[in-house]
Each structure stands twice: as C-alpha cells, then as structure tokens.
C-alpha positions, -999 to +999 in steps of 0.1 A: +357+383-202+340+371-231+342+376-269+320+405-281+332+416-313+346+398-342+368+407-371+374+385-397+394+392-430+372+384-460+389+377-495+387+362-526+409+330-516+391+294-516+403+295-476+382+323-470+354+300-468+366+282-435+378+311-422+342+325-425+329+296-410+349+294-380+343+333-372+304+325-376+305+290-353+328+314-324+299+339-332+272+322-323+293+304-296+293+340-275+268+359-288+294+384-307+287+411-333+314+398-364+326+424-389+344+411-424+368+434-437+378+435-475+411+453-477+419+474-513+459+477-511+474+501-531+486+500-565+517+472-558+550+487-570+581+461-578+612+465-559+636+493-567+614+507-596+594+540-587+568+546-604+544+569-604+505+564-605+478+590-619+449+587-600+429+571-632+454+544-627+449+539-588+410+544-591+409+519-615+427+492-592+411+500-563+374+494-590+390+461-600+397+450-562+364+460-552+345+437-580+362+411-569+352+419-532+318+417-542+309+376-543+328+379-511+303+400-501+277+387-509+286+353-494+291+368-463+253+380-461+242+340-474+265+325-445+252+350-419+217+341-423+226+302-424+243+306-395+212+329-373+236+354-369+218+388-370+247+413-357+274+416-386+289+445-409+308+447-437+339+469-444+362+479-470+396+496-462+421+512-484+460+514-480+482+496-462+467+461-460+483+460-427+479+490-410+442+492-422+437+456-404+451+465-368+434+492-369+398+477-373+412+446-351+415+476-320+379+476-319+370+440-316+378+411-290+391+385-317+408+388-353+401+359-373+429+353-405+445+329-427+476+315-424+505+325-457+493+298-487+525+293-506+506+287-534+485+314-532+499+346-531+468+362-524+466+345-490+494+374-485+482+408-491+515+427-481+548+412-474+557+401-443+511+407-438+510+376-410+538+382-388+534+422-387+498+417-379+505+401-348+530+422-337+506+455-348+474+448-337+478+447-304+444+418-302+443+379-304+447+367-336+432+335-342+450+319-377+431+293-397+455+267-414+456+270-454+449+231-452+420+212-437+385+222-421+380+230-389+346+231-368+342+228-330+377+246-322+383+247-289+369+213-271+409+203-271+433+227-265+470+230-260+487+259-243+524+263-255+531+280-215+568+297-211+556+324-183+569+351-204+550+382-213+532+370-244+529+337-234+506+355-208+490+373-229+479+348-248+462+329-219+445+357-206+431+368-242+419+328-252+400+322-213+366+324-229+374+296-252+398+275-225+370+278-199+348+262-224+370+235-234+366+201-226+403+196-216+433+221-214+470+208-219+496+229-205+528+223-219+559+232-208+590+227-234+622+223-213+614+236-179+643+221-162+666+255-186+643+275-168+633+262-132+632+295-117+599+302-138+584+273-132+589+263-095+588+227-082+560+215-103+563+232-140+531+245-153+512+240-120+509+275-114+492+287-145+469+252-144+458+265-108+449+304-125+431+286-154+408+259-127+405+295-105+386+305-140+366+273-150+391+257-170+398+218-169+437+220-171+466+200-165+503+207-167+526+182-189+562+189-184+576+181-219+615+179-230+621+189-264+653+163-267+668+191-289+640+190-316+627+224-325+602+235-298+575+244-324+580+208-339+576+196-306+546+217-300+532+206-330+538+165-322+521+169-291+488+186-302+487+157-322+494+131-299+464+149-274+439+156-305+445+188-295+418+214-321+433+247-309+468+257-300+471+288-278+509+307-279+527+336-272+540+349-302+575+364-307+590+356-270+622+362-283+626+394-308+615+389-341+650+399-359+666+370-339+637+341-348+636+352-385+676+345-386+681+318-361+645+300-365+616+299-335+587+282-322+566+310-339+579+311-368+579+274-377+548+271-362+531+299-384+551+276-412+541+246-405+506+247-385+483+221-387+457+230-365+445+265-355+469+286-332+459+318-310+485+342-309+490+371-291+524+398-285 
C-alpha cells in the first residue's frame, strides 16, 4: 500500500499555506496525484430564523466565495511547480462543506485538513466540520495544527495503540509513512485496565505486524497516573520528538466523549504536532 491520491482542502486561511506544503512534500514523497478542493457552502442561515433565499441572493454568495477562491488558486499552480509536482487538479464543490469533502476524500488515499482556529472562524466551514469529517469520510485524515510549521512529518512517529477497531484502522491506513520512519513509538496508555488485549508484553504484538512491514517499532507501556490520556499522549510525543501522531479516532462513541471528554477530542483541541486519524 502506498499513497496515490491526495486531497487537500484549499482556503483562504493564512494556515492554508502549511497545509499546502505538507500535501506537496507527502506528494513528492510517493509519487501521488494531489487534488485541492475549494468548498462554496451555502448561503449560512442563523439559528432559529428561516429565511428564504432567491437565487440572485445565493448566486451572488457562491460569486463572492469563488473570488476569494481565486489567489488560492492560483497559489496552488505557483507551489505545484516549486515543488516538481506535475499530477494535481483543482476543484470547487458546492453545498454541504462536509458532505462535499467526504465525498471527494472517497477517491483518494489521504485527506489533508486544518485543525479548528479559534480565532479564525473560517478554519471551520460548517459546525461541528472537523469531527464529522472524520467520522464521514470513511479515509485518513491527516490534520495540520493551526500553530507552527511542519516539514519532514513522519521521521518520528507515535502510535496512540488501544487494539480497538479504529485504532487499527489507523495503523493500517499510515504504513506507508510508518515504514518510512526513522523510529516508531508504540504507546500503550494503561494496559494493565485492559490486559486481555494486550497479552504479556503490551504493544508487542502490533510492533511485531509493523517490523513484519518494514517499520522500526517499539512498544512503551505507558500509565496515564489518572491524567487525561490525550494529555498524556500529547507529553510523550514530546518527550520522543515525536513529528507525527497516528490514532484511532472516536474509540468510544462520539455523544459520550463530547459530554464526558476523550483522548480525541482533547487531542483535536489541543494538538501540537500533526495527528492521523482514522474511524
């Protein structure tokens, strides 16, 4: 397995400039064809007031969004040739920001996006556009900090390994970037609330599947000592270097870890590093 096919979300946010190069260093990393999609949301309407639109209206915002596309565009093209990268497209969809998005991520290996800028409310083109994504689009999504720059991903990387369904996922869909990585650190949060997972030797079994692939991995039983596992996530990336975090995303449902907290959430909150997600 190798990436192919990238989509990356191109908009008119300062980030979108890291974001564009990190989908253009992973594309010339494996050779991959990488698509930029502009998304033209409908007409916003404010909460418990309907209103209705004539189309002069809604062809006029959807004009106004697509100016501003435009430099976006155009950058895109610059960076493109920069970067030697001679298989790219751009697209525009309208709608639902993110039903249009999964939809365009169904036909590529990687999603590239930006994580929610509390200061920028552009950064969020729907409601809720991050965490539906994931759940949605049914691809890895790879999420780009709203802080810092990032080039190289991937020499360092810390897998966040729980043996649950996603967590799987997400191993299986980031092998072309583990076996490429200089080190791989399996951690293990806990494992002695869930030894019948793990076995004798927590995280030994998926280090073994990852050095079957290529991968230089090793397993690092961690306990939390009650502190929230995403915090504890985060403190050992940094105590490794780690460039890359790889995660299941939503292990418990998402109702529960929007009311009671969890390692996604605070980790899509508070993420200092980029993290690969998949559900």
């Amino acid at each position: 397995m190798t990436y192919r096919s990238i989509l990356v979300h191109a908009d008119e946010t300062a980030r979108c400039d890291v974001r564009m190069d990190v989908a253009f260093e992973l594309a010339r990393a494996f050779g991959a064809h990488i698509t930029a999609l502009g998304l033209v949301p409908d007409i916003p309407i404010l909460p418990s007031v309907e209103v209705s639109y004539g189309p002069e209206l809604a062809a006029a915002h959807a004009r106004a969004v697509r100016e501003s596309l435009d430099p976006v565009k155009a950058d895109f093209s610059q960076r493109a040739r920069r970067a030697g990268v001679t298989s790219t497209e751009w697209r525009e969809a309208h709608g639902d920001p993110v039903a249009a998005m999964a939809l365009h991520a169904r036909y590529a290996d990687l999603l590239v996006v930006g994580q929610s800028d509390p200061s920028d409310d552009r950064s969020r083109p729907a409601p809720g556009f991050l965490e539906t994504l994931i759940l949605s689009a049914g691809r890895p999504i790879l999420v780009i900090p709203y802080a810092g720059s990032f080039t190289g991903i991937g020499s360092n990387v810390l897998v966040a390994w729980n043996a649950s369904r996603e967590s799987t996922r997400a191993v299986t869909d980031s092998l072309p970037l583990l076996k490429r990585a200089k080190g791989v650190a399996v951690v293990v949060v806990d494992p002695q609330e869930a030894h019948d997972l793990y076995g004798e030797t927590p995280g030994a079994d998926i280090s073994l599947y990852l050095a079957r692939h290529g991968a230089n991995a090793k397993a690092y039983p961690t306990p939390s000592g009650s502190v929230d596992v995403g915090d504890v996530i985060l403190s050992r990336a940094s105590d490794i270097g780690a460039d890359l975090i790889v995660m299941g995303a939503w292990g418990h449902s998402r109702a529960r870890e929007l009311i009671m907290g969890g390692a996604t959430r605070s980790l899509l909150e508070q993420m200092t590093v980029p993290i690969l997600l998949s559900h």
